[in-house]
C-alpha distance (Angstrom), angle and dihedral (degrees) to the residues before:
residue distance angle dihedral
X1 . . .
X2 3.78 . .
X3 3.20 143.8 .
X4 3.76 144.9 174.3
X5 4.34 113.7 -117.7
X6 3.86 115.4 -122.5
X7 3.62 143.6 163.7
X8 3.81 84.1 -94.3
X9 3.94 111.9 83.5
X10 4.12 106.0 -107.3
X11 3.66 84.1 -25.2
X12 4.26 115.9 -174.7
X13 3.94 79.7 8.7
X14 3.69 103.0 92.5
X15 3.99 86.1 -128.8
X16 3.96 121.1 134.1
X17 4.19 87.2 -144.9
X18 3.79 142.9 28.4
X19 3.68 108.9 -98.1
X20 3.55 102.0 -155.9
X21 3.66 99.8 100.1
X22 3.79 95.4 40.7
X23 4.31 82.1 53.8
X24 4.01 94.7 55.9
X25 3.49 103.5 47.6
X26 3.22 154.4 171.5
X27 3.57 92.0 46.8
X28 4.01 117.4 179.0
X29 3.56 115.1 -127.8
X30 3.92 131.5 -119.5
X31 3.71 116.9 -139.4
X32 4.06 89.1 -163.3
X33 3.83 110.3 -164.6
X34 3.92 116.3 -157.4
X35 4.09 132.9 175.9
X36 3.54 114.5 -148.8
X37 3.87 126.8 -133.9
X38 3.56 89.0 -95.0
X39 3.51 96.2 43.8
X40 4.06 105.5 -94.3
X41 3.20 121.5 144.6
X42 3.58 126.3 -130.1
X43 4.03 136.9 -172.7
X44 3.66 133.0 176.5
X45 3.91 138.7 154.3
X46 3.82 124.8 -109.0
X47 3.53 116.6 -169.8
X48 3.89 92.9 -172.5
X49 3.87 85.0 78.0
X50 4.23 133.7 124.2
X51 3.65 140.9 138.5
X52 3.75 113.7 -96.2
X53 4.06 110.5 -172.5
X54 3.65 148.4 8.9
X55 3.41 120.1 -136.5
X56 2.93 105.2 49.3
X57 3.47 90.1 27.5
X58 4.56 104.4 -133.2
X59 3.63 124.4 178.4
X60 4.10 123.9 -161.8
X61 3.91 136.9 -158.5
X62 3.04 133.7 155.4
X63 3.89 142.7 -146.8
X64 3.82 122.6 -137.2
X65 4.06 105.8 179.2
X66 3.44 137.3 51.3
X67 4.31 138.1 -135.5
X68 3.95 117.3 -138.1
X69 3.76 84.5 -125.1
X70 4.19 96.3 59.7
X71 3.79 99.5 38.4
X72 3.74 113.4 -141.2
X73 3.85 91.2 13.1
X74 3.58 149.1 22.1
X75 4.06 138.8 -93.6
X76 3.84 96.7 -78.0
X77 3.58 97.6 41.2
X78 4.14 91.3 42.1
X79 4.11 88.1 51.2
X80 3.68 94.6 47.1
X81 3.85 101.2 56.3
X82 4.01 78.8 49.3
X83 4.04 104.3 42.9
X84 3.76 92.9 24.3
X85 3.63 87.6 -143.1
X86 3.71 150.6 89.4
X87 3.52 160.1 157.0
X88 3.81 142.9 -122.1
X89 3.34 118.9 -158.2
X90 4.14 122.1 -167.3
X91 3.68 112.0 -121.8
X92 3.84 119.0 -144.2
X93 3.78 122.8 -154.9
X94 4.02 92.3 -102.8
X95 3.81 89.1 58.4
X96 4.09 87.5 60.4
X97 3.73 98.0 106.4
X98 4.11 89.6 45.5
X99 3.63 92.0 44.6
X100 4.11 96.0 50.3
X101 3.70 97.4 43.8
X102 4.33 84.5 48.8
X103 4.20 79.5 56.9
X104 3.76 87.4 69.7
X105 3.76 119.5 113.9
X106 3.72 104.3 -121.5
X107 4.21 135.3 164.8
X108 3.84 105.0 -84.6
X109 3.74 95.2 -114.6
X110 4.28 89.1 66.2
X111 3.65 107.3 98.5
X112 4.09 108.6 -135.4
X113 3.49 90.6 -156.7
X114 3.75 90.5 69.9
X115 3.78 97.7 28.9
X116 3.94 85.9 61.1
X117 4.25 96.2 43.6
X118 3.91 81.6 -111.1
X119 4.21 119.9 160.5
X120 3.86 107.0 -150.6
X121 4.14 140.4 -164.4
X122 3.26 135.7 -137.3
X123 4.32 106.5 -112.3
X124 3.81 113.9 -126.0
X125 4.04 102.9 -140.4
X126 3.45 96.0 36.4
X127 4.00 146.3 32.0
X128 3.46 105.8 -100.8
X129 3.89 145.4 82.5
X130 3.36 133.2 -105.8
X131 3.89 142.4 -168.6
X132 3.55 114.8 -76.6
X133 3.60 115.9 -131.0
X134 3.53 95.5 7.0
X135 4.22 111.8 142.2
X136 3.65 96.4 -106.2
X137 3.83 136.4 -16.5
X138 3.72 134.0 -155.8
X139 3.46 121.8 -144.9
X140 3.78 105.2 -156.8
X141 4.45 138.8 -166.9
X142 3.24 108.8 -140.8
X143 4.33 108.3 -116.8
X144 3.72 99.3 177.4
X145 3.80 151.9 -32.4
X146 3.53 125.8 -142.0
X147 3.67 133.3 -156.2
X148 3.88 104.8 -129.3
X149 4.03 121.0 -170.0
X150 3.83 117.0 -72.9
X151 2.85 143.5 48.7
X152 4.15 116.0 -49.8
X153 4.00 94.0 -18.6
X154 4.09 108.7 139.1
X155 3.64 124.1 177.8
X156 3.72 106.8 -145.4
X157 3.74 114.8 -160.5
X158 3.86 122.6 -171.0
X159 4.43 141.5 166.5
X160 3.84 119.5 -119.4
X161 3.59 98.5 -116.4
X162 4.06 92.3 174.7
X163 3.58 136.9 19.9
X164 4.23 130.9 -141.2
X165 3.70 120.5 -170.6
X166 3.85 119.2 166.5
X167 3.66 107.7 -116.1
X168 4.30 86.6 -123.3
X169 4.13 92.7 57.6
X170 4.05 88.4 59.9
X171 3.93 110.3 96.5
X172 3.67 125.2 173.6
X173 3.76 94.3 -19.3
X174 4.07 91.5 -49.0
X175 3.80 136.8 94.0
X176 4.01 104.9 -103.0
X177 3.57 116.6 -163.0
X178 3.63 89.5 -170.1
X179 3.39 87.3 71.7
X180 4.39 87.0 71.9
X181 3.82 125.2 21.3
X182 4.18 102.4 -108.4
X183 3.87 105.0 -129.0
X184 4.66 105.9 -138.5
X185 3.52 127.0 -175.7
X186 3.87 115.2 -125.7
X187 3.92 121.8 -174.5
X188 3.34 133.0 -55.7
X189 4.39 106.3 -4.3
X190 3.75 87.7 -27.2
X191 3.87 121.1 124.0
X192 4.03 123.4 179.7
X193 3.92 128.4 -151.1
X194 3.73 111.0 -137.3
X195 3.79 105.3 -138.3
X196 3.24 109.2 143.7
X197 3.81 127.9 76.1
X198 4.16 129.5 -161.2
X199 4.33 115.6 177.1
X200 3.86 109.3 -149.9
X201 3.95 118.9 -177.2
X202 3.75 119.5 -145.9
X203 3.59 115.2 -119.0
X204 3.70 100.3 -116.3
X205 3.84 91.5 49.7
X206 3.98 94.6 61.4
């Protein structure tokens, strides 16, 4: 079949939801971390997440709703243009529960970290918390957001500054996600555990 996207869920396609998430997945999941200007703290999942260069090392996300509270955006978007910082912390299948009930749209004063039963840590490089015991954290700078079309979506783009890895995801000198089961976020309420591992070597690196 075929059909052309608009605002209008599956719209003309005969399709109860938009499939465009479901298409582009899995999609790893960004725990972002904020601090507000009066020293909240905030935490919330984005699924539109990924790494996007080495050196230096930049992350993305981006946030595509808004809260009546933050205007145009929501709490982690709102606290970055203030703090100019932020972290992303890796979620791992067992933090599921924690991470969902963190998705919930709550006033900006509520702290997610104890909504969700979560312990957190101060970061080192910037002023913010961060998960405790998650398998790694990255504490980021904020380089840029950019307006993208529609209606409320932001592309927030920021430098790891600082780096957490729990001491039991370190194997041999490398970070091994077999070590944890990575928690991704498939299409419409549908999550995926990554478990299983193939190595492929690219042909001019034989």
């Amino acid at each position: 079949m075929f059909y052309t996207p608009s605002n209008e869920a599956g719209a003309g396609s005969g399709l109860a939801h938009n499939p465009f998430n479901a298409i582009v997945t899995p999609r790893p999941i960004g725990w972002i971390s904020t601090r507000d200007a009066d020293g909240s703290d905030n935490l919330a999942p984005y699924s539109f997440f990924n790494a996007v260069a080495y050196t230096p090392p930049q992350v993305m996300f981006s946030s595509t709703s808004n809260k009546a509270d933050r205007g145009d955006t929501k709490d982690s978007v709102a606290n970055i243009r203030a703090s100019g910082v932020f972290c992303v912390n890796i979620v791992e299948f067992t933090a599921r529960d924690a991470m969902n009930a963190s998705s919930e749209m709550l006033p900006k004063d509520v702290d997610e970290f104890e909504h969700a039963g979560l312990t957190k840590e101060q970061c080192e490089t910037i002023s913010c918390a961060r998960v405790a015991g998650a398998p790694a954290a990255l504490e980021c700078k904020l380089t840029e957001i950019i307006t993208l079309r529609g209606e409320h979506n932001f592309l927030v783009l920021g430098e790891v500054t600082g780096v957490h890895m729990r001491d039991d995801c370190i194997v041999d000198g490398r970070f091994d996600i077999t070590t944890f089961t990575p928690l991704a976020r498939m299409g419409y309420k549908d999550y995926t555990a990554v478990r299983d591992v193939l190595t492929l070597t690219r042909p001019d690196q034989k």
